[in-house]
C-alpha atoms as a printed R data frame, in Angstrom:
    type eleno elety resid chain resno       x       y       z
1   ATOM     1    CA   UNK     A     1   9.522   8.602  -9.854
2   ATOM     2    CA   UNK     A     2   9.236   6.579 -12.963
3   ATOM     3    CA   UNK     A     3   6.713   7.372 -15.706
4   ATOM     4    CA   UNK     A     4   7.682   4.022 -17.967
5   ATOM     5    CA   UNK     A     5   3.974   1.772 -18.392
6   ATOM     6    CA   UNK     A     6   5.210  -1.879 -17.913
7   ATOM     7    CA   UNK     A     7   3.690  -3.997 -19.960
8   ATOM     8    CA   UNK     A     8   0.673  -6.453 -18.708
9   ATOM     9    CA   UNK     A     9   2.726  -9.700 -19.741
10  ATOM    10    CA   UNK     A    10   5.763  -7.997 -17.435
11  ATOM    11    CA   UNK     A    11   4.141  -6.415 -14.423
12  ATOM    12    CA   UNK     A    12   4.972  -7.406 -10.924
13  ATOM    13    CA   UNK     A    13   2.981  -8.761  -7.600
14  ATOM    14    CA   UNK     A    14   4.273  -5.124  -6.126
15  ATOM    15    CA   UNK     A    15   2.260  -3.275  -8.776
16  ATOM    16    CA   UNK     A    16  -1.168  -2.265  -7.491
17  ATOM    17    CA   UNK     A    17  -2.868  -3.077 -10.113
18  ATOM    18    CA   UNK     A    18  -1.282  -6.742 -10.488
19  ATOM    19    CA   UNK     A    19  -2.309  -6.773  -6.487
20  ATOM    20    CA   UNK     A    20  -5.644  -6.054  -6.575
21  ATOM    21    CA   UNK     A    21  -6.577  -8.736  -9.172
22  ATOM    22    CA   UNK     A    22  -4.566 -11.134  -7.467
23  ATOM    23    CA   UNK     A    23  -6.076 -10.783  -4.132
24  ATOM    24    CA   UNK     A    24  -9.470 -10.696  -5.847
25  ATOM    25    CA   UNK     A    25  -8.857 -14.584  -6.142
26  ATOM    26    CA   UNK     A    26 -11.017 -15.793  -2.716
27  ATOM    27    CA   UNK     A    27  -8.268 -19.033  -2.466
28  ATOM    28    CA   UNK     A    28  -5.589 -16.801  -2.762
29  ATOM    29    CA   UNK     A    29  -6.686 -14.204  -0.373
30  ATOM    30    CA   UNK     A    30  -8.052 -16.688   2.296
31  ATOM    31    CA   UNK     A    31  -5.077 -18.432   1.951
32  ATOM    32    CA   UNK     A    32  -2.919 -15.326   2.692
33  ATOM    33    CA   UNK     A    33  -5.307 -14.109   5.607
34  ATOM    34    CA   UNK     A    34  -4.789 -17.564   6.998
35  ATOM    35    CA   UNK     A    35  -1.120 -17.589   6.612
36  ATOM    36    CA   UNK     A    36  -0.591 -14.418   8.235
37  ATOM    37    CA   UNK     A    37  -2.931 -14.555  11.186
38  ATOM    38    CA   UNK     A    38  -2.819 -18.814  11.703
39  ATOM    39    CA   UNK     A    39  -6.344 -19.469  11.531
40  ATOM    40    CA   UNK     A    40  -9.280 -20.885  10.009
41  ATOM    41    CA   UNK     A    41 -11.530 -18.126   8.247
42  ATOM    42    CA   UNK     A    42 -14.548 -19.779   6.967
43  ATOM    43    CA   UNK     A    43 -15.525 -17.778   4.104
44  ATOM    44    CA   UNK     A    44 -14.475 -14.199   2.515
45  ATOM    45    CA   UNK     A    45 -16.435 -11.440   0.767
46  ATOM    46    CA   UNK     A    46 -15.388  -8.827  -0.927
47  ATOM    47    CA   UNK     A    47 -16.690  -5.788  -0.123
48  ATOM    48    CA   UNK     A    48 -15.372  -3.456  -3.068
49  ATOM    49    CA   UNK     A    49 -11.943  -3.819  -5.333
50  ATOM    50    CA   UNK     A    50 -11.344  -0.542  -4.670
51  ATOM    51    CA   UNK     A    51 -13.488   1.099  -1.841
52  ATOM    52    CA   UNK     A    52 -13.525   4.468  -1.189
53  ATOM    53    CA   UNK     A    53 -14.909   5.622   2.028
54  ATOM    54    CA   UNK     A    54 -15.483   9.557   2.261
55  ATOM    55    CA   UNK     A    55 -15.248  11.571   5.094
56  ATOM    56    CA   UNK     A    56 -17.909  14.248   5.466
57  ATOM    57    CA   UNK     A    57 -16.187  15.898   7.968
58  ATOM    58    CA   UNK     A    58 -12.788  16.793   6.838
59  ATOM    59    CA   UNK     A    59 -14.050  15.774   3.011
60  ATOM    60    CA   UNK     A    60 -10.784  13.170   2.769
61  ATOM    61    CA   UNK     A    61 -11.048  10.332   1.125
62  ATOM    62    CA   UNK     A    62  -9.975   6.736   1.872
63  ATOM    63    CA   UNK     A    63  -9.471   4.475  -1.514
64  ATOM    64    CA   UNK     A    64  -8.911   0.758   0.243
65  ATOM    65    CA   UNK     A    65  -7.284  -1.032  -2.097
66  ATOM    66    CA   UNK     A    66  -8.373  -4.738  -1.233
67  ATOM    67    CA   UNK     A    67 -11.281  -4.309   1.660
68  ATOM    68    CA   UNK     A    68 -13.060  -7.798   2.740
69  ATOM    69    CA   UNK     A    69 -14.958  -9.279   5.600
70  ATOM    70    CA   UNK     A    70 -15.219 -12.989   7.208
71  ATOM    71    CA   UNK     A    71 -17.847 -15.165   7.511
72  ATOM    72    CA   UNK     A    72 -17.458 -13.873  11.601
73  ATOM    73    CA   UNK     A    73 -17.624  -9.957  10.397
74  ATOM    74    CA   UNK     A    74 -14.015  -9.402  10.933
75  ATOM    75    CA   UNK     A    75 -12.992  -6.531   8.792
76  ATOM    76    CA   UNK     A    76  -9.405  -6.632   6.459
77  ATOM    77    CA   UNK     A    77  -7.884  -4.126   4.158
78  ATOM    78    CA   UNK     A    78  -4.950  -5.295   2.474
79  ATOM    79    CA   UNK     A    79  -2.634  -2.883   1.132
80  ATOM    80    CA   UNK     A    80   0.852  -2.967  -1.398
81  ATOM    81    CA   UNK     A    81   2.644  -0.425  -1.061
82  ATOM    82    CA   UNK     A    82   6.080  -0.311  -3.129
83  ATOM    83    CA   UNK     A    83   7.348   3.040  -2.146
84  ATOM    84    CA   UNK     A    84   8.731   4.206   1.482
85  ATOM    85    CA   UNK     A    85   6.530   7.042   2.912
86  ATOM    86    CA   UNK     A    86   6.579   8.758   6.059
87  ATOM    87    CA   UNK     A    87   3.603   8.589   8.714
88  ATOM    88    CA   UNK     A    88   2.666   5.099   7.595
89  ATOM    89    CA   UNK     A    89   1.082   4.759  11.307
90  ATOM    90    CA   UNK     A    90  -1.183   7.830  10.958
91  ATOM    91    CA   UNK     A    91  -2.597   6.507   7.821
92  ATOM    92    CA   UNK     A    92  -3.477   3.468   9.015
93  ATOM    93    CA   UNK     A    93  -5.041   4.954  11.996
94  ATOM    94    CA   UNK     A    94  -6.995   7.093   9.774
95  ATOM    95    CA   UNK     A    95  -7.964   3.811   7.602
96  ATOM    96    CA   UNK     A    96  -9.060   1.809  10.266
97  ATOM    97    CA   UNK     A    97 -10.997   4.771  11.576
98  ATOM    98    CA   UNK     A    98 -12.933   5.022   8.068
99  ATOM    99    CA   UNK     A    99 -13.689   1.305   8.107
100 ATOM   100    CA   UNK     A   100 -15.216   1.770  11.882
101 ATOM   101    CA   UNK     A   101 -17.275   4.660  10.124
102 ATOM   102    CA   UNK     A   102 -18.981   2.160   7.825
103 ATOM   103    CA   UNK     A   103 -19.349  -0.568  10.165
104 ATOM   104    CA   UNK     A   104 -21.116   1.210  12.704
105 ATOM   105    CA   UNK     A   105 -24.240   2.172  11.770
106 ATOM   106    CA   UNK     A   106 -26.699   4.681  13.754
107 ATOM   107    CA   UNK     A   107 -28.525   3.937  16.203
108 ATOM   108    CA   UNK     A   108 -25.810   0.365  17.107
109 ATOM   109    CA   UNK     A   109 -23.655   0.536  20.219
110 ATOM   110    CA   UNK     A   110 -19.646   0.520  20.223
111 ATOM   111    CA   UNK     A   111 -19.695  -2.892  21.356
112 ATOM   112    CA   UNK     A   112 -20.908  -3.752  18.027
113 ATOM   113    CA   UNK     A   113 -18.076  -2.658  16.220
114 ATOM   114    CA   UNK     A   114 -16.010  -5.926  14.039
115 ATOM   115    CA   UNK     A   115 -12.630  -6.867  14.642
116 ATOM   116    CA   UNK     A   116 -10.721  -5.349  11.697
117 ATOM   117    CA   UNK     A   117  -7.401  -5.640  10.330
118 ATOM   118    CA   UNK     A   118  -5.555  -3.259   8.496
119 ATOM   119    CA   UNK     A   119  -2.612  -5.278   6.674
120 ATOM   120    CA   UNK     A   120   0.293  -3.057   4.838
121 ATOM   121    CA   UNK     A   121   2.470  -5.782   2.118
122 ATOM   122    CA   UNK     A   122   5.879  -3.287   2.270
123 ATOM   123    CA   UNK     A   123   8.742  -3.673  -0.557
124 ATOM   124    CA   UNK     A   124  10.791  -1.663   2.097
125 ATOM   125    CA   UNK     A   125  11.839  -1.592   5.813
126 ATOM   126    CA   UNK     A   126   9.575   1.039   7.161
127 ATOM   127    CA   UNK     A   127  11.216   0.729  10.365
128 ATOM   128    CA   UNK     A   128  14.699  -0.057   9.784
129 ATOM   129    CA   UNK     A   129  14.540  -2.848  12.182
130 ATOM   130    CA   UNK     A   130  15.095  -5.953   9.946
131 ATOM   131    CA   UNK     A   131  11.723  -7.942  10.773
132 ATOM   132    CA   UNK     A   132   9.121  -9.469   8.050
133 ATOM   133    CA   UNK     A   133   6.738  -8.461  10.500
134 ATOM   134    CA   UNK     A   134   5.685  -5.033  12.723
135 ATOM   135    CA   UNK     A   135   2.205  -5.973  14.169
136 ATOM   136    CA   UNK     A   136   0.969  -2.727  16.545
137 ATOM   137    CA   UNK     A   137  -0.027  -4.332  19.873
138 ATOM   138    CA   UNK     A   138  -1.538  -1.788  22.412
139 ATOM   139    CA   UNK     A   139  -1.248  -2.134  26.519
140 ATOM   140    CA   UNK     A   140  -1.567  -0.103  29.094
141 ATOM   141    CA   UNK     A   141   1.649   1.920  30.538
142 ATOM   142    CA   UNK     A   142   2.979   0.371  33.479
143 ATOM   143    CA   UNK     A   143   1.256  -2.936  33.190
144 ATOM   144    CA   UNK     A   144   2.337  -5.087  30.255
145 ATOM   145    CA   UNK     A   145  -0.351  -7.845  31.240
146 ATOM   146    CA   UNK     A   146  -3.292  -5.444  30.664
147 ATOM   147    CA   UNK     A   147  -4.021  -5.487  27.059
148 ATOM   148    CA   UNK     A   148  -5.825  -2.440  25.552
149 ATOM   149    CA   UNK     A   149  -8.353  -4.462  23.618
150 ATOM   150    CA   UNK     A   150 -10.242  -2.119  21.148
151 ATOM   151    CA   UNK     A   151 -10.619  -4.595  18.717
152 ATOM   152    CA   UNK     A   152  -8.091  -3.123  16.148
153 ATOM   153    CA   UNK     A   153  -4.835  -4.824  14.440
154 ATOM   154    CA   UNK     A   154  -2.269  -3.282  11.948
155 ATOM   155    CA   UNK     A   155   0.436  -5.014  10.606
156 ATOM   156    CA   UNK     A   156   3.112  -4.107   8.435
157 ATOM   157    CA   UNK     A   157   4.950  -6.957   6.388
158 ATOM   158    CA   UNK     A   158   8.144  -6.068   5.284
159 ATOM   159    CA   UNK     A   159   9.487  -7.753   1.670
160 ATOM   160    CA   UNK     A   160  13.054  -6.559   2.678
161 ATOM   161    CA   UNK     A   161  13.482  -8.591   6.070
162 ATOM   162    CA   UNK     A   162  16.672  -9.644   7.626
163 ATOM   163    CA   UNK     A   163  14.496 -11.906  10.419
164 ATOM   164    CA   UNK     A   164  12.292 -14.275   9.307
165 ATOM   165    CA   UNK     A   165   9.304 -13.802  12.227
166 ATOM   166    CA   UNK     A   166   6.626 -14.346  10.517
167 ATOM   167    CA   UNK     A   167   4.948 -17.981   9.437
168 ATOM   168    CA   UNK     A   168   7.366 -19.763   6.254
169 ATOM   169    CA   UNK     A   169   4.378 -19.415   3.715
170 ATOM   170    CA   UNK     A   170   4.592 -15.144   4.650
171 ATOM   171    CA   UNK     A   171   8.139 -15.275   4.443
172 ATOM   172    CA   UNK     A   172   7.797 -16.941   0.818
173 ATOM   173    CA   UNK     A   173   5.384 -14.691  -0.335
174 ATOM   174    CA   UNK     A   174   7.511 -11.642   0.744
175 ATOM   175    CA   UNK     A   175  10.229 -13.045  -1.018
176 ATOM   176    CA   UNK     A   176   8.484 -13.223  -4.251
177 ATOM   177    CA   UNK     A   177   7.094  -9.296  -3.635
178 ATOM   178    CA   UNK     A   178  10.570  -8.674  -3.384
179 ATOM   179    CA   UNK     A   179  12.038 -10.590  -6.408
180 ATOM   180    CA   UNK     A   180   9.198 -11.120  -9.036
181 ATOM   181    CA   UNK     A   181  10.985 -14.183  -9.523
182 ATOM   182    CA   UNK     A   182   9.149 -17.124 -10.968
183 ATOM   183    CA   UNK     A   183  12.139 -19.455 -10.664
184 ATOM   184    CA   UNK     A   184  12.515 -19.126  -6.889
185 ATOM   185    CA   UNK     A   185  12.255 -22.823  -5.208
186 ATOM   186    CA   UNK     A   186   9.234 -21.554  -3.257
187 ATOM   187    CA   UNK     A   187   6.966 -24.273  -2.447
188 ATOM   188    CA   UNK     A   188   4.197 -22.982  -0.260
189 ATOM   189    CA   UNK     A   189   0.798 -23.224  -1.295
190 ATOM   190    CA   UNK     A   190   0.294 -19.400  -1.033
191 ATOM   191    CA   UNK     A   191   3.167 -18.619  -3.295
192 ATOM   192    CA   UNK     A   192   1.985 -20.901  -5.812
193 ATOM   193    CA   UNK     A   193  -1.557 -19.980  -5.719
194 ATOM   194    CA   UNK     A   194  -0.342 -16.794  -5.455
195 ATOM   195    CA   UNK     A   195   2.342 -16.983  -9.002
196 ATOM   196    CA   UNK     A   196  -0.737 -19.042 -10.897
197 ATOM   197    CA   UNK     A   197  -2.895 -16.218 -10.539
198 ATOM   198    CA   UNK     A   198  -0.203 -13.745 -11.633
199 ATOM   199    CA   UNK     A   199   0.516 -15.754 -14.718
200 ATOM   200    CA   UNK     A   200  -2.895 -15.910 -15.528
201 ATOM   201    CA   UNK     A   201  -3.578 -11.788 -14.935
202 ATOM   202    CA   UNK     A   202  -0.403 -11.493 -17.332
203 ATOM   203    CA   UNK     A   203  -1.725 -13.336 -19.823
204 ATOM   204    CA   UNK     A   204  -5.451 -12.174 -19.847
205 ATOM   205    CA   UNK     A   205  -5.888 -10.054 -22.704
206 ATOM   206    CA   UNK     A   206  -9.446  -8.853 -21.579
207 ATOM   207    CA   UNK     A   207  -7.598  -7.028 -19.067
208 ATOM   208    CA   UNK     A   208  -5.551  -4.989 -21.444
209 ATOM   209    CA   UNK     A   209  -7.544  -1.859 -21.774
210 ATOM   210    CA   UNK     A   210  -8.381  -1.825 -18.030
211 ATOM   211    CA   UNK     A   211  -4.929  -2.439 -17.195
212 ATOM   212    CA   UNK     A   212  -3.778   0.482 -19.677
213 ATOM   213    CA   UNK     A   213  -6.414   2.699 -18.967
214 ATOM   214    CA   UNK     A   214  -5.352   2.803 -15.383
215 ATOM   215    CA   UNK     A   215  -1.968   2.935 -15.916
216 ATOM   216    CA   UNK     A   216  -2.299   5.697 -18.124
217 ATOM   217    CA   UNK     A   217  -4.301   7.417 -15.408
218 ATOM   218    CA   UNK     A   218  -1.935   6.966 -12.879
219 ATOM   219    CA   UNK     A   219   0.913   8.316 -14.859
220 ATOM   220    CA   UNK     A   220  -0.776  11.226 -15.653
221 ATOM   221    CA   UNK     A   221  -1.688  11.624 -11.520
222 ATOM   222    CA   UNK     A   222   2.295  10.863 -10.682
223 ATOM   223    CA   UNK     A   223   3.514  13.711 -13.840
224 ATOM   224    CA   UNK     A   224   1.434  16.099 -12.572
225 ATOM   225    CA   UNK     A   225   2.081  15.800  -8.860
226 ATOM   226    CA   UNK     A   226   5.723  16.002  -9.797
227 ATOM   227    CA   UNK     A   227   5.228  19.298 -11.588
228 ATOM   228    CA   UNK     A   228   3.077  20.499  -8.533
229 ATOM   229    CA   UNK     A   229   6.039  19.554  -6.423
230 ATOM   230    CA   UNK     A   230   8.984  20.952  -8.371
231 ATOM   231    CA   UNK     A   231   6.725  24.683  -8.753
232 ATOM   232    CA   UNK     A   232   6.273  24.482  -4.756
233 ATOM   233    CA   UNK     A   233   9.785  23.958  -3.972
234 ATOM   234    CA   UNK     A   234  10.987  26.744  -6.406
235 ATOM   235    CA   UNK     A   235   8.410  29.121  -4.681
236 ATOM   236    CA   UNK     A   236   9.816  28.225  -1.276
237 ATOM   237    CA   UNK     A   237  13.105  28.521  -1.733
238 ATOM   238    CA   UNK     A   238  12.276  31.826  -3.801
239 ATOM   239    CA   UNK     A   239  10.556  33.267  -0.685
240 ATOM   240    CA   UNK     A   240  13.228  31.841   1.434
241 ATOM   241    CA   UNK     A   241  15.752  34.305  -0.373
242 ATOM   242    CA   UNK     A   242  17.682  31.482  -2.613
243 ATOM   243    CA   UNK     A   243  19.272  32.256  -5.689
244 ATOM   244    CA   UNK     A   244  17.781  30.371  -9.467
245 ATOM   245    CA   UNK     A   245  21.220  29.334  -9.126
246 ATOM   246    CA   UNK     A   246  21.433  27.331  -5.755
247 ATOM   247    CA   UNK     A   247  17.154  26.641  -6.199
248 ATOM   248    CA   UNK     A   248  17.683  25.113  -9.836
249 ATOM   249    CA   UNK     A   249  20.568  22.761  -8.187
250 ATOM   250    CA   UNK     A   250  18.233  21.757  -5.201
251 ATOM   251    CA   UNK     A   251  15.795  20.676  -7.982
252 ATOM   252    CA   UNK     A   252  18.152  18.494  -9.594
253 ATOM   253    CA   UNK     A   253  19.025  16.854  -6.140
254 ATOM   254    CA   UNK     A   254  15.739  16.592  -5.235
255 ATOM   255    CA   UNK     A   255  13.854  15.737  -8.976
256 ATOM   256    CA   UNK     A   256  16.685  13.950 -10.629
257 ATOM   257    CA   UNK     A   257  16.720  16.239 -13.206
258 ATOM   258    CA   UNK     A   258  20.010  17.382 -15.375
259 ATOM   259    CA   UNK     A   259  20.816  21.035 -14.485
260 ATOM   260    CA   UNK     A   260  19.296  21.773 -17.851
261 ATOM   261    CA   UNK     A   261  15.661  20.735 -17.173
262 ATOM   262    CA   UNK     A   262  16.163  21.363 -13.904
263 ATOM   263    CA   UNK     A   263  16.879  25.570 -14.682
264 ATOM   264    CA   UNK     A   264  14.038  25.161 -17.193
265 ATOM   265    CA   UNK     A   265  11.398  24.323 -14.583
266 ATOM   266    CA   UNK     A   266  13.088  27.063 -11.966
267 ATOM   267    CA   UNK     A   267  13.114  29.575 -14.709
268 ATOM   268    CA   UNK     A   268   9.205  28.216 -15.631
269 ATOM   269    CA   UNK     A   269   8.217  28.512 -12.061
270 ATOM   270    CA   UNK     A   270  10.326  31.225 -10.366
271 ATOM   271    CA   UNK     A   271   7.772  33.875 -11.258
272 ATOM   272    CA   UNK     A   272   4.348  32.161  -9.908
């Protein structure tokens, strides 16, 4: 879990930051939408950068990083994410469930409720499989030709593919997720929509406090959920009758910490 700012001038398609002002060019993110899905989309508006949709209920909340609609009120959230993490399907259940929250106001029937997509841009295999492209299609058990139709698509795009089944300008793009390469011989109007508008986030200097403020914030969020995580494991294996020994070596493993920080933190946290 790396701590290290990268400079504006250096920072990758992959980085969420970098992603979010790139796919808050409308060409770039039309383009991609009509890549992906092969069809015309007449016009795009953003409905927030960054939206966050709160639960009342269960008071969690949903931070979307790129969240749109069409000119035919189909839905999209378009997400980067660059680290594997489990239960990817749950959370994109639990997306598309916040979006149908805010789409469906009272008093409307279910009918009413858009077409949305929730899109996931992977720098890893989340299922091991090899394709550049999971897309969840739903029908019902014992009769393949009966599509369950509730309106609802995830896909998960996978930088790391092995089979290429997904349009050529996708498979481009994931290739330069997955390289950052500007030298590539990529020649799909996505991808070089896609590197102009990286070049010219790099080289915007009016985004340098922005860009450092929120790095600076996220840092500070990944630190001290790294703390948070090294004090819970020491409890646990504490209460699970471990010695500092074996519990400062499992912290090590686990942290990639030498065995000198790594007794430092059990020793910190083995009385709390």
């Amino acid at each position: 879990m790396s701590t290290t700012i990268i400079p504006l001038s250096q920072l990758p398609l992959s980085d969420d930051f970098m992603f979010g002002e790139v796919m808050r060019q409308p060409e770039v993110c039309q383009l991609f939408l009509e890549c992906l899905l092969e069809k015309d989309i007449a016009r795009i508006e953003y409905i927030s950068k960054q939206e966050d949709l709160t639960d009342d209920v269960s008071g969690h909340g949903i931070r979307l990083d790129v969240y749109l609609n069409d000119a035919a009120g189909t839905h999209y959230d378009i997400e980067m994410q660059k680290t594997s993490s489990q239960g990817l399907e749950r959370r994109i259940r639990y997306y598309q469930g916040g979006i149908d929250r805010r789409c469906l106001g009272k008093g409307l029937d279910y009918t009413e409720l858009p077409e949305s997509y929730v899109i996931f841009i992977c720098d890893f295999d989340y299922y091991h499989a090899g394709l550049a492209c999971y897309e969840r299609v739903s029908r019902i058990n014992g009769r393949e030709d009966i599509v369950f139709d509730d309106g609802s698509h995830a896909i998960i795009l996978n930088s790391r593919y092995q089979e290429g089944n997904a349009p050529q300008p996708i498979l481009e793009f994931l290739d330069y997720v997955r390289t950052n390469n500007d030298q590539l011989q990529l020649s799909s109007e996505l991808v070089q929509r896609t590197k102009q508008a990286v070049h010219t986030v790099r080289n915007d200097r009016t985004k340098e406090v922005s860009y450092m403020t929120w790095a600076m914030k996220t840092r500070d969020l990944l630190q001290q959920g790294r703390e948070e995580g090294i004090k819970a494991l020491v409890v646990t294996l504490k209460e699970l009758s471990y010695g500092p020994d074996l519990v400062a070596q499992k912290v090590a493993e686990r942290f990639d910490l030498s065995s000198e920080k790594a007794a430092e933190k059990t020793k910190q946290y083995w009385g709390k």
